[in-house]
C-alpha positions as CSV (number, residue, x, y, z in Angstrom):
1,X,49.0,-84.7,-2.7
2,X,46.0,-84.1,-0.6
3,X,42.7,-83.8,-1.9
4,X,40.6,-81.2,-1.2
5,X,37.6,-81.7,0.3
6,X,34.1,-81.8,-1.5
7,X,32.7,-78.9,1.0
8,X,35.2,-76.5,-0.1
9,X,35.2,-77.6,-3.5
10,X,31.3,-76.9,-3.2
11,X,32.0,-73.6,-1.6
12,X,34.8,-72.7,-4.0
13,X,32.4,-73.6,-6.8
14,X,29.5,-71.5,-5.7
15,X,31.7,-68.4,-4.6
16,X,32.9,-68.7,-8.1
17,X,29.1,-69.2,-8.8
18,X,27.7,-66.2,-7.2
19,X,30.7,-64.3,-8.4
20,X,29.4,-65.0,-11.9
21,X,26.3,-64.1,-11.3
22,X,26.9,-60.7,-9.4
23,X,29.3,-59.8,-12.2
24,X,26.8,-60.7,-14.7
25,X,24.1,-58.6,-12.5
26,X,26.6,-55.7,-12.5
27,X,27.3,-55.3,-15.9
28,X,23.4,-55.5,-16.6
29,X,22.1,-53.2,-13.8
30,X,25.5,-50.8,-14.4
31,X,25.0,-50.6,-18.3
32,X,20.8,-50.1,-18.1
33,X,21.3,-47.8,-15.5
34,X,23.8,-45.6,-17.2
35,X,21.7,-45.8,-20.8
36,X,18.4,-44.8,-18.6
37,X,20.2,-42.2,-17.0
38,X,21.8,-40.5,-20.3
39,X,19.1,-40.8,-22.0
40,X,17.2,-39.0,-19.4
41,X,19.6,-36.5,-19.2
42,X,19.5,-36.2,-23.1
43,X,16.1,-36.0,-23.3
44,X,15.8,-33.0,-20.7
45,X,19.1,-31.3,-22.6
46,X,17.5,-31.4,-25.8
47,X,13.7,-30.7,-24.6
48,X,15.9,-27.3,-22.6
49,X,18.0,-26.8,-25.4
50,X,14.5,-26.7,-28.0
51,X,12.5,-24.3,-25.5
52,X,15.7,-22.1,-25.3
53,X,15.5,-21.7,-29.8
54,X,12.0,-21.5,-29.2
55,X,12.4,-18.6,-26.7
56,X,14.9,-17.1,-29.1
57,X,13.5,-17.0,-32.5
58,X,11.8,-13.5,-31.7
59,X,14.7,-12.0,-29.8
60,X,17.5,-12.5,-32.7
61,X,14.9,-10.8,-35.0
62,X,15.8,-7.7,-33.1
63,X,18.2,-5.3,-33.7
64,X,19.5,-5.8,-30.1
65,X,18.7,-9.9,-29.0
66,X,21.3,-9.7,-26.2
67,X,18.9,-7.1,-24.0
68,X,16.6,-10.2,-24.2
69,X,18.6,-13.7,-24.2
70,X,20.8,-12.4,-21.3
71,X,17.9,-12.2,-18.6
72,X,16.6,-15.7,-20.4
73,X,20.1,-17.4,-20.0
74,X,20.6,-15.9,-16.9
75,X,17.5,-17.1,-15.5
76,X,17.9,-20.7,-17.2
77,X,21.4,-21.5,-15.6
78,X,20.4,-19.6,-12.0
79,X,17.4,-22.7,-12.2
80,X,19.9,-25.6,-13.8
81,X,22.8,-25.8,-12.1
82,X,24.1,-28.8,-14.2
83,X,23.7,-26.4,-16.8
84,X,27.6,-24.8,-17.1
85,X,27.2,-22.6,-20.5
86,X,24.4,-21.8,-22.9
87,X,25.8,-19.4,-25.7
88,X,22.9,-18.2,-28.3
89,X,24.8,-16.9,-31.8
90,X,22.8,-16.2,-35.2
91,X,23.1,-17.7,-38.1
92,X,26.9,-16.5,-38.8
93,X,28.0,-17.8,-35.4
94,X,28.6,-14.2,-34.1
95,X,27.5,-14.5,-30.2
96,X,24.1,-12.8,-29.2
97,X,23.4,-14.5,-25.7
98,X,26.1,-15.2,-23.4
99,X,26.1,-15.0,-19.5
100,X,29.5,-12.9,-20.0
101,X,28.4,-9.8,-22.0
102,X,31.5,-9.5,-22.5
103,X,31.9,-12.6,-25.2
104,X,28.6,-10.6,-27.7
105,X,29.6,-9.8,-30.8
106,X,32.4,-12.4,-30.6
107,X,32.1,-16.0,-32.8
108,X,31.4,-19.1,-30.8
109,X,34.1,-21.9,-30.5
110,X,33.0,-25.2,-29.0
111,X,35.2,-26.5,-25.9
112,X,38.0,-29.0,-27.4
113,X,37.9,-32.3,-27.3
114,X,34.3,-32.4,-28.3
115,X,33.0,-35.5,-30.1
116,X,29.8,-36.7,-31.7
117,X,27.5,-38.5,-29.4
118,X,26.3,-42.0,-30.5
119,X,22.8,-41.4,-28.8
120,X,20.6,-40.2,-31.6
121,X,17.1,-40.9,-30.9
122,X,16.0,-37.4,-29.1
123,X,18.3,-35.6,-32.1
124,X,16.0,-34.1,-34.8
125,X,17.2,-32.7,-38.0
126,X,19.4,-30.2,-37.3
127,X,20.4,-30.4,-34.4
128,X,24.0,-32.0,-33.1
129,X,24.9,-33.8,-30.0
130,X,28.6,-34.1,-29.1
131,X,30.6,-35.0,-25.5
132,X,33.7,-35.4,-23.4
133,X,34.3,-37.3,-20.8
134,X,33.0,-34.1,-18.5
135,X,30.9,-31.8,-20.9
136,X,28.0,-33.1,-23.0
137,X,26.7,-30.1,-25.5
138,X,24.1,-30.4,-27.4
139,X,23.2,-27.7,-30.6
140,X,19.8,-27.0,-31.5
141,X,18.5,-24.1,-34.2
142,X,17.0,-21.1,-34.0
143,X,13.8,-20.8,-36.8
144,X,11.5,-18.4,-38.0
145,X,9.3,-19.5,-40.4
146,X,11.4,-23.0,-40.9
147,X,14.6,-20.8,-41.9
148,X,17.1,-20.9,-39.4
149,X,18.3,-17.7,-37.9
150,X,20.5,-19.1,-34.8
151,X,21.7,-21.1,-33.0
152,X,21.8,-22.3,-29.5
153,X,24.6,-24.2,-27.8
154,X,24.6,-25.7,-24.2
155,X,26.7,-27.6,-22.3
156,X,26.2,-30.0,-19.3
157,X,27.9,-31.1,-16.9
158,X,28.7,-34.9,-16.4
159,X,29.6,-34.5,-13.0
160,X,26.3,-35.6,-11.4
161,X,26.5,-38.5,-14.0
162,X,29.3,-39.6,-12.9
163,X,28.0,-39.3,-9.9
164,X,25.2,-41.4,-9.4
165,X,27.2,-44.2,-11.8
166,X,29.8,-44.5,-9.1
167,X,27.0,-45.0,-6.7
168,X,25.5,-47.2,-8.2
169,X,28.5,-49.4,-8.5
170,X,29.3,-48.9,-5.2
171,X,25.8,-50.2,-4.7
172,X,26.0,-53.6,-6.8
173,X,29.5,-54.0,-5.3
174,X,28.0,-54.0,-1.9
175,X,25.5,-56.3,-2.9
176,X,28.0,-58.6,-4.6
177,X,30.4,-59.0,-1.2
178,X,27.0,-59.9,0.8
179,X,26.1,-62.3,-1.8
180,X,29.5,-63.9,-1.7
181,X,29.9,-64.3,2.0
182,X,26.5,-65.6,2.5
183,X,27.1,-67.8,-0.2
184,X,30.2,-69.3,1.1
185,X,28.5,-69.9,4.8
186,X,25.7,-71.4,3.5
187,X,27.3,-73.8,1.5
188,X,29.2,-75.4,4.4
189,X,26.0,-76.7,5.6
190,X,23.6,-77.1,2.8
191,X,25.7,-77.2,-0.8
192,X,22.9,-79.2,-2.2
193,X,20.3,-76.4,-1.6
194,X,22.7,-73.6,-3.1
195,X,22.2,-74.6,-6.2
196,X,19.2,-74.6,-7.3
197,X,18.6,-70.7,-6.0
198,X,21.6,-70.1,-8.7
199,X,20.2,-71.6,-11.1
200,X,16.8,-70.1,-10.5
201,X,18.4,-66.2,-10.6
202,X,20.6,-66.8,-13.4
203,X,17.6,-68.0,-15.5
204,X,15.6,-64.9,-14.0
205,X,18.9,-62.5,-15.1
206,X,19.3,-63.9,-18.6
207,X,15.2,-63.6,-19.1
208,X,15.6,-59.8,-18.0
209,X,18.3,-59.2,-20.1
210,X,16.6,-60.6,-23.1
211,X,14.2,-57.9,-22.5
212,X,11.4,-59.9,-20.6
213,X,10.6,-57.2,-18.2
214,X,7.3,-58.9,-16.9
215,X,10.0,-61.8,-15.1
216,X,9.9,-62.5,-11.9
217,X,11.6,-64.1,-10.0
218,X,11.1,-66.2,-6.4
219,X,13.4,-68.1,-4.5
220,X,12.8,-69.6,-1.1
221,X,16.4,-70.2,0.0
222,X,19.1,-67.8,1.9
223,X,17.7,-64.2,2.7
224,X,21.2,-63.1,0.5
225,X,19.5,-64.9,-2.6
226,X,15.9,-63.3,-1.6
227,X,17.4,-59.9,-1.5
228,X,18.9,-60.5,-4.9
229,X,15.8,-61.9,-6.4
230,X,13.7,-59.3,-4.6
231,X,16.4,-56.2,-6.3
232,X,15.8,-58.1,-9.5
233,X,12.2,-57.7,-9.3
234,X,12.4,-54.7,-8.5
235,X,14.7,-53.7,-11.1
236,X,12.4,-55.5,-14.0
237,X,9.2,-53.6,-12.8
238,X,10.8,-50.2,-12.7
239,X,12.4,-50.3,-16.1
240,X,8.5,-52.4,-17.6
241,X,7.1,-49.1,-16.0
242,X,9.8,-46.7,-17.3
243,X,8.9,-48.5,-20.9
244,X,4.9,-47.9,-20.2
245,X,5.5,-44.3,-19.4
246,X,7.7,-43.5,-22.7
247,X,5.4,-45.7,-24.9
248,X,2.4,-43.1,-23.2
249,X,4.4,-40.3,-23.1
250,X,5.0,-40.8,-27.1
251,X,1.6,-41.3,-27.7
252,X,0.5,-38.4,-26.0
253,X,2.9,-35.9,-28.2
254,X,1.7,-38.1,-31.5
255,X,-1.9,-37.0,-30.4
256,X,-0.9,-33.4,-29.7
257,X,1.2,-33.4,-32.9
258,X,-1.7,-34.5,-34.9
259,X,-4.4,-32.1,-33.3
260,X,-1.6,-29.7,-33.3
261,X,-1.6,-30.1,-37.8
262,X,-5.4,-30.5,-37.4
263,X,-6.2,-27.1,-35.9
264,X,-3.7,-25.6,-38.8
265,X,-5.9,-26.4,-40.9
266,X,-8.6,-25.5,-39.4
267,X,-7.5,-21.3,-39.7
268,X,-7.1,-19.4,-42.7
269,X,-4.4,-19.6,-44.5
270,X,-4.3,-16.7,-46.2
271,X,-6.1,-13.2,-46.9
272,X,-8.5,-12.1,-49.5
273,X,-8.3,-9.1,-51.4
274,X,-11.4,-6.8,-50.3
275,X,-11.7,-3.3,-52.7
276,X,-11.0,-0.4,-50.5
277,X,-10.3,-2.3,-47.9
278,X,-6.9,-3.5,-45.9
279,X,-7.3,-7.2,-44.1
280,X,-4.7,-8.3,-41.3
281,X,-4.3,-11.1,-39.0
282,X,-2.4,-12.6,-36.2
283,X,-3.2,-15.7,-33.9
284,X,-0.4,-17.4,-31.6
285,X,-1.9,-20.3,-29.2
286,X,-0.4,-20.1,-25.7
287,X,0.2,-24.1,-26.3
288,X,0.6,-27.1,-28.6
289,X,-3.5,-26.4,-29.4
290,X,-5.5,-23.4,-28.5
291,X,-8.9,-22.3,-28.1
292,X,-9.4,-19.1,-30.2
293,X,-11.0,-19.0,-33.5
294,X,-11.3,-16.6,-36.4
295,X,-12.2,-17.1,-40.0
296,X,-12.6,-14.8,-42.9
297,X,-15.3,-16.1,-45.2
298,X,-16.1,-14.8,-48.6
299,X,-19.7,-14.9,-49.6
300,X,-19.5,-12.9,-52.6
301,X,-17.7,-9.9,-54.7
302,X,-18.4,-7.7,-52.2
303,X,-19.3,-9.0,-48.8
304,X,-16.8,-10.6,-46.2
305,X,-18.0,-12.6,-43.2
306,X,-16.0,-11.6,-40.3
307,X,-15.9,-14.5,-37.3
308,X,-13.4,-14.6,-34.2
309,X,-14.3,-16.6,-31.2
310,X,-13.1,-18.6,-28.4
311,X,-13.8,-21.8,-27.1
312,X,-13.9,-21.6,-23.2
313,X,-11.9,-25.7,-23.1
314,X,-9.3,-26.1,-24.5
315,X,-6.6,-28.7,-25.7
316,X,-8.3,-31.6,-27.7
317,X,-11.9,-31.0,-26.5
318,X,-11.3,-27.3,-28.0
319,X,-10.4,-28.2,-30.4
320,X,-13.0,-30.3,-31.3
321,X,-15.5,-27.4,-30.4
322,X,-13.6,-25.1,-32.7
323,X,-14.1,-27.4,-35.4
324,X,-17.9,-27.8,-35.3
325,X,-18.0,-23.9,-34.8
326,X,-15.7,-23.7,-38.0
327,X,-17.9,-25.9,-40.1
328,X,-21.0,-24.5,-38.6
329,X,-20.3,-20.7,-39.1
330,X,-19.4,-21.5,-42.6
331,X,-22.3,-23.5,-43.6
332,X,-25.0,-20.5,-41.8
333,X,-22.5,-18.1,-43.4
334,X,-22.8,-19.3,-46.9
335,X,-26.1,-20.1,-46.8
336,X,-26.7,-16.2,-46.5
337,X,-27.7,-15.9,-42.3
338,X,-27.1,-12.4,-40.7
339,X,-25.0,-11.8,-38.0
340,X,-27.9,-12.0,-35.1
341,X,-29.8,-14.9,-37.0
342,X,-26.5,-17.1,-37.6
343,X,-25.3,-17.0,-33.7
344,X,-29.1,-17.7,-32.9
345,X,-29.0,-20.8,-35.0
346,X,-25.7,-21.7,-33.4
347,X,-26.7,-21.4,-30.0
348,X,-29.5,-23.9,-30.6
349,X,-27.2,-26.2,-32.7
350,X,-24.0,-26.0,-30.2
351,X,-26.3,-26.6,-27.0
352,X,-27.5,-30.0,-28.6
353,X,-24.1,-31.4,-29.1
354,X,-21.7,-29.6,-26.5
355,X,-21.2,-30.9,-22.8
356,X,-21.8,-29.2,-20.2
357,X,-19.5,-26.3,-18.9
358,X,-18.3,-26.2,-22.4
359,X,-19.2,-22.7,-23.9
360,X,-18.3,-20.8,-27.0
361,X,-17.9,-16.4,-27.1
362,X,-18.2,-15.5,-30.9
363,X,-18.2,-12.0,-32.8
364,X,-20.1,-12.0,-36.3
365,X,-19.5,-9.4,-38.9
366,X,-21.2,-9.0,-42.4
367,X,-18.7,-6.3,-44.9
368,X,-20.5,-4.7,-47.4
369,X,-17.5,-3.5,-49.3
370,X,-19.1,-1.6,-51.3
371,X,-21.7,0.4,-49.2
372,X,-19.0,0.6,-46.1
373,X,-20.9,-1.0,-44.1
374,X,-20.0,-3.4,-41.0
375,X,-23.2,-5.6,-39.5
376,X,-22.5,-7.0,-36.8
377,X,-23.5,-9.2,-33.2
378,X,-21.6,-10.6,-30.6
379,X,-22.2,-13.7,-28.2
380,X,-20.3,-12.7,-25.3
381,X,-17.3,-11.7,-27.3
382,X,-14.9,-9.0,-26.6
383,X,-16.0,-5.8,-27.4
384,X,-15.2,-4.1,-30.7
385,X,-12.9,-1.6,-31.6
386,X,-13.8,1.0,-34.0
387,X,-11.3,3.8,-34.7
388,X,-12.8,6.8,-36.3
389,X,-10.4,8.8,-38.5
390,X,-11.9,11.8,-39.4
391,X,-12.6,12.6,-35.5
392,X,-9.6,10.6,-34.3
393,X,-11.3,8.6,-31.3
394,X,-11.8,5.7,-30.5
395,X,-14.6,3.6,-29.7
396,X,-15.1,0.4,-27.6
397,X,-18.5,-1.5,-28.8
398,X,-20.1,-4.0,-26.6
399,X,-23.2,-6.2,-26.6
400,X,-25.5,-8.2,-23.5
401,X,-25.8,-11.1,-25.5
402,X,-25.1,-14.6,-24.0
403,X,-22.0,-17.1,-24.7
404,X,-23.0,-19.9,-27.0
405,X,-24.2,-23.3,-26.3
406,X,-25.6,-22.3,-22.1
407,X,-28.8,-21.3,-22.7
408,X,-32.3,-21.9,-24.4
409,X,-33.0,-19.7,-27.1
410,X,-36.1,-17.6,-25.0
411,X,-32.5,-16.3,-22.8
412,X,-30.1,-16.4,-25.3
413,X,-32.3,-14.0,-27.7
414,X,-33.1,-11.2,-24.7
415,X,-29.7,-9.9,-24.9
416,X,-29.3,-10.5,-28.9
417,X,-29.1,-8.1,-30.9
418,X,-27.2,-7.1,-34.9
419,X,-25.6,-3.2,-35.0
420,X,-24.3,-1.2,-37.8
421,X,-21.2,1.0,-38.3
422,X,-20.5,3.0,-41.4
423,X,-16.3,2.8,-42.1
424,X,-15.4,5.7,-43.8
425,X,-12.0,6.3,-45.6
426,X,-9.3,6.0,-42.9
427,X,-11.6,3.8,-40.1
428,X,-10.5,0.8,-38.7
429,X,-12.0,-1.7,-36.9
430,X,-10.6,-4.5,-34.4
431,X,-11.8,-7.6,-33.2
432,X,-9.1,-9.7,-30.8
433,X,-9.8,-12.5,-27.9
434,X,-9.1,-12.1,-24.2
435,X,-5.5,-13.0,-24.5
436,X,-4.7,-9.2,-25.4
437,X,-6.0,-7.4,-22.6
438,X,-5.2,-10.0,-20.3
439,X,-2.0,-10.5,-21.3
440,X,0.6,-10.3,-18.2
441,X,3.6,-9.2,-17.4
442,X,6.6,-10.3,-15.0
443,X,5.1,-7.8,-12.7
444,X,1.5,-9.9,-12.7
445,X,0.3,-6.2,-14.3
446,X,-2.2,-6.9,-17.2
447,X,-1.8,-5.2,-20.5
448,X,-5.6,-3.6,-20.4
449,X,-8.2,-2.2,-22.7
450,X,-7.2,1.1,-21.7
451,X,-3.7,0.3,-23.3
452,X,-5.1,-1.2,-26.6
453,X,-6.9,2.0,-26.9
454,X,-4.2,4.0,-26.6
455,X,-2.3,2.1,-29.2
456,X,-5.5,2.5,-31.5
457,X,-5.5,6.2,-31.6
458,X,-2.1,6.8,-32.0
459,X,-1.6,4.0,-34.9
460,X,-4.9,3.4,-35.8
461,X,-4.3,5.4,-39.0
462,X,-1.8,3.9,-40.1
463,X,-3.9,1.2,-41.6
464,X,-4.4,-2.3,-40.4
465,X,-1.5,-4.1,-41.0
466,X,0.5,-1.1,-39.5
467,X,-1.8,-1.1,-36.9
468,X,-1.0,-4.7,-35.8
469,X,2.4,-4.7,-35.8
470,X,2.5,-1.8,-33.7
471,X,0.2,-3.4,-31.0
472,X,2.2,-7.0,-31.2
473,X,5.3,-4.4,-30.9
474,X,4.6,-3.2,-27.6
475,X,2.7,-6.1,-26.3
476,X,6.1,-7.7,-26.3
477,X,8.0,-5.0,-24.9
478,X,5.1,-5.5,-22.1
479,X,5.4,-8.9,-21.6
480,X,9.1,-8.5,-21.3
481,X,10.0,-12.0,-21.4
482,X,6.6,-13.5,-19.4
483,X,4.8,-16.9,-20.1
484,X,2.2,-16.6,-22.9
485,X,-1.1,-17.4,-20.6
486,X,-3.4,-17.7,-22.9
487,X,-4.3,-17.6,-26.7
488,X,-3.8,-14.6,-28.8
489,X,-6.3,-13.8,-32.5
490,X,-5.7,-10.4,-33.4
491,X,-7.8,-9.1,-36.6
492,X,-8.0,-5.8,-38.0
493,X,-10.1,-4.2,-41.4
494,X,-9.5,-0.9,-42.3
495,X,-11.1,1.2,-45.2
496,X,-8.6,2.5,-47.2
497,X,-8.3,6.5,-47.7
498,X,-8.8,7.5,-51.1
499,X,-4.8,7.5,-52.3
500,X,-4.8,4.1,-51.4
501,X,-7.3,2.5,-52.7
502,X,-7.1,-0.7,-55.6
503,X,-8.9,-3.1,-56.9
504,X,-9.2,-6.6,-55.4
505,X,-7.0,-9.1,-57.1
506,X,-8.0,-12.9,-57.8
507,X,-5.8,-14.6,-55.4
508,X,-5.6,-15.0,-51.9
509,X,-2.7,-13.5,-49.9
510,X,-0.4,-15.2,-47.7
511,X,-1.4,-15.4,-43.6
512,X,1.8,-14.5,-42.2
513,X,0.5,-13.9,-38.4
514,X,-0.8,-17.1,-37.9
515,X,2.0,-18.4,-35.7
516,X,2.2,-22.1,-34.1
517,X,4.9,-23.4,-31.8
């Protein structure tokens, strides 16, 4: 029998060679592109799936959620077309948001075929990821107040998946015949040279795949084996980069998370009990950490220091400001400072420490329970609200004073000054941040003073937590289903009439308007 000659035993060899080591590239590039892509599509399901429960806690308090999660699914799947089904049902699986109004009031059943999902690392607790080999659905609850009310279920297509995996197959395959037919050429003339490029790629693939994304690799041979080496590189870098940006990205939510729990703490957490006298509250950042401030600081039996501000940066560097505010206002506070005489002191103390186009607008009240009697001064705050019972009007108080931390204190004090207001039984008094009047619609209309007003004299009497409700009640129907632009501290005192007065009790009630999302 003839033998067969050492060229194409050479070329056989590194065909078999290069077929090797464009299978082996396949299944690497193949399987890391399909994991990256899933769990990017994952990730953005989830993240959706979260903001639609976030989005949804409020409407399935109502008595009728689907006038409000239809527009919001609507909307979601007119601006995700991957996005084939989201179905909202409360906590007995009875449908409240479906793009068919037909299907409300009807219990959810999940496509068949359905199974868990083996990805888990974007799943928190309670939540559920399952799949098919065209439908990927993932669960996420509804809460309010960490009790869950709902939940919402929405599917994705796999189509564009499948999709780009099939191109990128096609892709590698491509890549593979050129690699083969260039290989087989070139080892007709130069079989000796072949092999060490081979050797060099497979040792760059195997590093790669141990995870050693900083490899690369360099061959000087065939441009076939430079274009390999050069999609390698390119390969490594993009997924070292892809790692950088998650590690970052991580790192970034840990820091908000953190000065998310930070700012918690840093607002009361409950009510005191004032004789006479009815206390509310309600504060809702527009995100992970806000800018506006309010405390409620008991100096004694019978006086209550009142405090709402808002710090003009915001994020982490407002937060930071809000917390030397906090600790300041407390220590002037308790040390026994008036109104006028405490926002003096912090002007000078704030324009020490603060940078510059950093600014602080701060209301300061002093309660005297027992006489009635509200002092008060304003840096540059939002004007006061005072509603008058017996005459049933209502009164918008303003001051000229300057924001804190701008200006020396010969400027700051021009405009500076303390007033007085006598509550009588059935008066109420309101101080809020910017975020109220300037809350907007889906019109670009802002809510307006004129509005709060309005509100004031026909709820005002009602008391203050009566009163707050009522104004969060229509600011919502308002809004009608617009972005939260800004931070929102609502606080309202209002002396109680004579039927309704008790004594103050020795506990503190629980804050339940402080909202964070």
């Amino acid at each position: 029998m003839k033998a067969i000659s050492l060229k194409i035993q050479i070329t056989f060899l590194v065909i078999l060679l290069v077929a090797g080591l464009v299978s082996v590239f396949s299944w690497t590039i193949a399987s890391s592109e399909k994991r990256m892509i899933m769990s990017e599509v994952l990730h953005r399901v989830t993240l959706q799936a979260r903001n639609l429960a976030l989005s949804s806690s409020k409407p399935l308090l109502h008595t009728d959620p689907e006038f409000e999660l239809h527009p919001l699914i609507k909307r979601v799947l007119q601006t995700e077309q991957d996005i084939i089904s989201i179905v909202i049902v409360d906590s007995d699986g009875v449908i409240r948001g479906h793009r068919n109004v037909m299907e409300i009031e009807k219990r959810y059943n999940p496509p068949p075929g359905l199974r868990p999902t083996k990805s888990s690392e974007f799943i928190s607790r309670g939540e559920r990821l399952r799949e098919n080999d065209e439908v990927l659905e993932v669960s996420v609850p509804v809460t309010d107040q960490n009790e869950v009310i709902g939940f919402v279920h929405l599917q994705y297509s796999k189509a564009k998946i499948h999709e780009v995996v099939g191109w990128i197959n096609r892709r590698i395959l491509k890549a593979g015949i050129i690699a083969l037919v260039g290989g087989a050429l070139i080892s007709l003339m130069l079989a000796f040279h072949i092999t060490r490029p081979v050797n060099v790629l497979t040792k760059g693939v195997e590093a790669i795949g141990r995870g050693e994304l900083g490899t690369r690799i360099s061959v000087r041979s065939v441009r076939e084996f430079q274009i390999l080496a050069s999609t390698f590189n390119r390969m490594s870098q993009s997924l070292a980069e892809n790692r950088i940006a998650i590690v970052e990205k991580e790192r970034i939510e840990k820091e908000l998370e953190i000065a998310h729990d930070i700012q918690a703490t840093l607002l009361p957490s409950g009510l005191p009990h004032l004789k006479d006298f009815e206390i509310d509250a309600y504060y809702h950042p527009a995100s992970q950490v806000g800018g506006d401030y309010f405390d409620l600081i008991v100096i004694d039996d019978n006086h209550l220091m009142v405090v709402v501000g808002d710090v003009a940066g915001k994020g982490v560097p407002g937060l930071v400001v809000m917390a030397m505010v906090r600790i300041l206002v407390r220590d002037l506070a308790l040390r026994g400072e008036r109104p006028a005489k405490l926002l003096r002191h912090m002007n000078m103390l704030l324009r020490k420490d603060m940078k510059k186009n950093l600014f602080v607008t701060l209301f300061c009240g002093l309660l005297d329970s027992r006489q009635g009697v509200l002092d008060f001064a304003s840096a540059a705050h939002m004007p006061l609200l005072l509603f008058h019972s017996k005459e049933h009007v209502v009164r918008m108080i303003s001051t000229q004073a300057k924001p804190l931390g701008l200006f020396p204190d010969k400027i700051f004090t021009k405009g500076l000054t303390e007033q007085r207001i006598r509550l009588m039984p059935g008066d109420l008094f309101m101080q809020f941040t910017d975020g109220l009047n300037e809350m907007r619609n889906t019109k670009d209309e802002e809510f307006g003073l004129e509005r709060v007003m309005q509100v004031a004299v026909d709820e005002a009497a009602g008391g203050a937590r009566h009163f707050l409700q009522t104004v969060l009640r229509k600011l919502n129907a308002f809004r009608n289903g617009a972005a939260q632009s800004d931070d929102l501290t609502l606080l309202a005192i209002s002396a109680l009439p004579a039927g309704m007065r008790r004594a103050p009790e020795d506990r503190m009630e629980k804050l339940d308007g402080v909202v964070f999302d």
